[in-house]
C-alpha positions as CSV (number, residue, x, y, z in Angstrom):
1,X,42.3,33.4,27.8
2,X,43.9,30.0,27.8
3,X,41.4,27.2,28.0
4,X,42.3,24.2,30.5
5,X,44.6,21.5,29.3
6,X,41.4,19.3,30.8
7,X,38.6,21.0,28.6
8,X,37.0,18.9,25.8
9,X,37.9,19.3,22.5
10,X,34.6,20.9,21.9
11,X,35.1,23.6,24.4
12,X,38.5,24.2,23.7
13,X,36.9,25.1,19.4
14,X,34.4,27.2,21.0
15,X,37.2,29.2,22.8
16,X,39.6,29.4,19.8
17,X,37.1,31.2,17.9
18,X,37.5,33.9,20.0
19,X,40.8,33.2,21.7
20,X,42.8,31.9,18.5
21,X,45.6,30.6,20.5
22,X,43.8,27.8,22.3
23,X,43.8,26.0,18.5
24,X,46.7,25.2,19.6
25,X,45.7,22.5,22.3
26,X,43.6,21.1,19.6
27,X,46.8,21.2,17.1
28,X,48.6,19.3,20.2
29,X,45.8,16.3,20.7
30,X,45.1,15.5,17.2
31,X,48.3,16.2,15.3
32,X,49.7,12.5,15.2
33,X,46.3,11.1,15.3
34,X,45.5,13.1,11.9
35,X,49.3,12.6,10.6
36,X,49.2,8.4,11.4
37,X,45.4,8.9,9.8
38,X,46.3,10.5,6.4
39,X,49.4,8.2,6.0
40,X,47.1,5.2,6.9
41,X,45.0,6.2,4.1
42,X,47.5,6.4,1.5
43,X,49.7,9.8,1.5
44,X,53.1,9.5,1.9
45,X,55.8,12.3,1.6
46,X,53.1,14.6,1.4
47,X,51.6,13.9,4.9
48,X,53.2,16.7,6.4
49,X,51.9,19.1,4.0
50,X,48.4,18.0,4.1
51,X,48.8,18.2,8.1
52,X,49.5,21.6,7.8
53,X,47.0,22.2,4.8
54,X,44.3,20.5,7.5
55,X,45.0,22.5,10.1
56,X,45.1,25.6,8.1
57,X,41.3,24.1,7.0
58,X,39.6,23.7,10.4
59,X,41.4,27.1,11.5
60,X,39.4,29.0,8.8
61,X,36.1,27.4,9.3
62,X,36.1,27.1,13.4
63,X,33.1,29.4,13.5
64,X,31.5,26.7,11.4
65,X,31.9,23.9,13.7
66,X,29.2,23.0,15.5
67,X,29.4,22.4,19.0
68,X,26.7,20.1,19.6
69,X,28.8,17.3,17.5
70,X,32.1,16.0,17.9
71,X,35.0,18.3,17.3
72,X,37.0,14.4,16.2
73,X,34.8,13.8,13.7
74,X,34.4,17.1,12.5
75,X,38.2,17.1,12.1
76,X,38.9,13.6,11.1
77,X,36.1,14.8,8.0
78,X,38.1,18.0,6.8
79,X,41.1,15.6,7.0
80,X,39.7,13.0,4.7
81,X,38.3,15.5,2.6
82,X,41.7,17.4,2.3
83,X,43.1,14.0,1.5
84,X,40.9,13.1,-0.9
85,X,41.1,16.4,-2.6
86,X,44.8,16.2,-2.8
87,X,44.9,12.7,-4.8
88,X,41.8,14.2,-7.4
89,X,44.3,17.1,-8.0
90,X,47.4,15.1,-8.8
91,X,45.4,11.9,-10.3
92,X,47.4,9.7,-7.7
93,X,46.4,6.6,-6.6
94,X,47.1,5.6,-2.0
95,X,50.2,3.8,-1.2
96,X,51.5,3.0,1.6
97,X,51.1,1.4,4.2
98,X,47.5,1.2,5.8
99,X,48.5,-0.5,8.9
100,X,51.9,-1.4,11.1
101,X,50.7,-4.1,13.1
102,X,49.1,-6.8,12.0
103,X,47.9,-8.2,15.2
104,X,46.6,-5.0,16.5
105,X,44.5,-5.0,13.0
106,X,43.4,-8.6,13.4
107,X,42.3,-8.1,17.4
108,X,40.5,-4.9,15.7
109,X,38.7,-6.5,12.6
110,X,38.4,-10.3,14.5
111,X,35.2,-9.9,15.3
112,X,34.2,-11.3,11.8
113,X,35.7,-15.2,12.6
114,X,36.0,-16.2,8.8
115,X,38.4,-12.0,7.9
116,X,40.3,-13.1,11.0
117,X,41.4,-16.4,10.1
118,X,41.8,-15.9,6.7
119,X,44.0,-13.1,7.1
120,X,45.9,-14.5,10.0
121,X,46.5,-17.8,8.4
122,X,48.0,-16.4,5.2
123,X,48.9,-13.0,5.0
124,X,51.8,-11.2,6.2
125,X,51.3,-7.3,7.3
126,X,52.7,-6.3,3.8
127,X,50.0,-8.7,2.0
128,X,47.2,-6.7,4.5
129,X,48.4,-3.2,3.1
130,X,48.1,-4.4,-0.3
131,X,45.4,-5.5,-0.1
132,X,43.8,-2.8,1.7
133,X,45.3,-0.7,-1.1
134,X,43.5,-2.8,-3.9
135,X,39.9,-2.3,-2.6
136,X,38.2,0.5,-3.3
137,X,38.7,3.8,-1.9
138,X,34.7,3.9,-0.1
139,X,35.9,0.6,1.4
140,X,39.6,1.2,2.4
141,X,38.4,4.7,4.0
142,X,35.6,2.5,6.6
143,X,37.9,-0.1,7.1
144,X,40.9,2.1,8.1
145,X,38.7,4.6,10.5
146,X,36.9,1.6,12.3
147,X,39.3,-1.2,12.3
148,X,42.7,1.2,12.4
149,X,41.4,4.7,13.7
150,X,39.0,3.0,16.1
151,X,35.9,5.4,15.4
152,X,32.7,4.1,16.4
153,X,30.0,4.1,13.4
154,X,28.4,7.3,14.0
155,X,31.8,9.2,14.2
156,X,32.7,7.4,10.3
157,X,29.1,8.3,9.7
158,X,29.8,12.3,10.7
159,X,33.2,12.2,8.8
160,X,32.0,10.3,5.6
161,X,28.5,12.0,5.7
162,X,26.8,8.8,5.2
163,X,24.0,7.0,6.8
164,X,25.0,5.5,9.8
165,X,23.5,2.1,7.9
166,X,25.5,2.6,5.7
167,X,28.9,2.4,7.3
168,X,27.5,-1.1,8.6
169,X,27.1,-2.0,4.7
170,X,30.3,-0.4,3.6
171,X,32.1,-2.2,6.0
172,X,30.7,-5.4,5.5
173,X,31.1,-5.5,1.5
174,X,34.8,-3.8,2.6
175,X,35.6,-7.1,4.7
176,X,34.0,-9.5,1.8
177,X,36.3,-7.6,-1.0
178,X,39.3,-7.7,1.5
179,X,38.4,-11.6,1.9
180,X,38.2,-12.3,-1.4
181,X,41.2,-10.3,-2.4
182,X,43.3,-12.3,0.3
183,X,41.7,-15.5,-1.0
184,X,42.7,-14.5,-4.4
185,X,46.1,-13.8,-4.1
186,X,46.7,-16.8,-1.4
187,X,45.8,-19.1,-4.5
């Protein structure tokens, strides 16, 4: 049985488990959210791969996913996981870059006045990715899936399985060390 184009993403998981070719939908709604995702985070050639490798992933464990949550964060968490996982196994640090347009990321991140400015007034898109690329990875991953990914704090909070308080204190040390790294290298 083919589930509606219309269905949520949650219905539509449900449904695979039992008919396994309405994964595909889900394959069709998230596959260049998840691809721009893990290359925002760091992986480069490799994106492809770990596309597939995270599709494979939430194929296997459908009949673990839990309908009452959200099928995006469930999937956006095997993907970071999967990502993660990847760069452990070949001791590889994230490059790349972490975001294409700078003005989109500044509207994103400009609620804090002082990141805004500071990054508007002296940084160019590539000074934002390498920056982005020289915090740490706890930071990088909250600032890229609220200020890049748009996720609201309890989706980051499902995929990163932390306290939702803490996404509000990772981000705000992530914006401090992103300031002061900006401020560092504008000297």
């Amino acid at each position: 049985m083919r589930m509606h184009e219309n269905a949520t993403d949650e219905e539509i998981a449900l449904s695979a488990r039992k008919y396994r070719q309405d994964f595909a939908i889900l394959v069709e709604r998230y596959q260049d959210k998840l691809l721009r995702y893990i290359r925002r985070i760091g992986a480069g050639e490799e994106a492809e791969d770990l596309l597939q490798e995270i599709f494979i992933n939430a194929f296997r464990y459908l009949n673990g996913f839990d309908p009452s949550l959200s099928f995006s964060s469930w999937i956006y968490r095997i993907a970071h996981n999967t990502t993660i996982s990847a760069y452990r196994k070949k001791k590889i640090r994230p490059h790349g870059n972490l975001i294409e347009d700078g003005d989109e990321f500044l509207a994103n991140i400009g609620t804090d006045e002082d990141i805004a400015t500071e990054l508007e007034t002296k940084c160019s898109v590539e000074e934002i990715n390498n920056a982005l690329l020289s915090i740490k990875q706890k930071y990088r991953d909250v600032v890229v899936l609220r200020y890049v990914e748009e996720l609201e704090y309890k989706e980051i909070s499902d995929v990163l399985k932390i306290p939702m308080g803490s996404v509000a204190s990772l981000l705000s040390r992530a914006k401090k060390n992103l300031k002061d790294e900006i401020s560092g290298k504008s000297k």
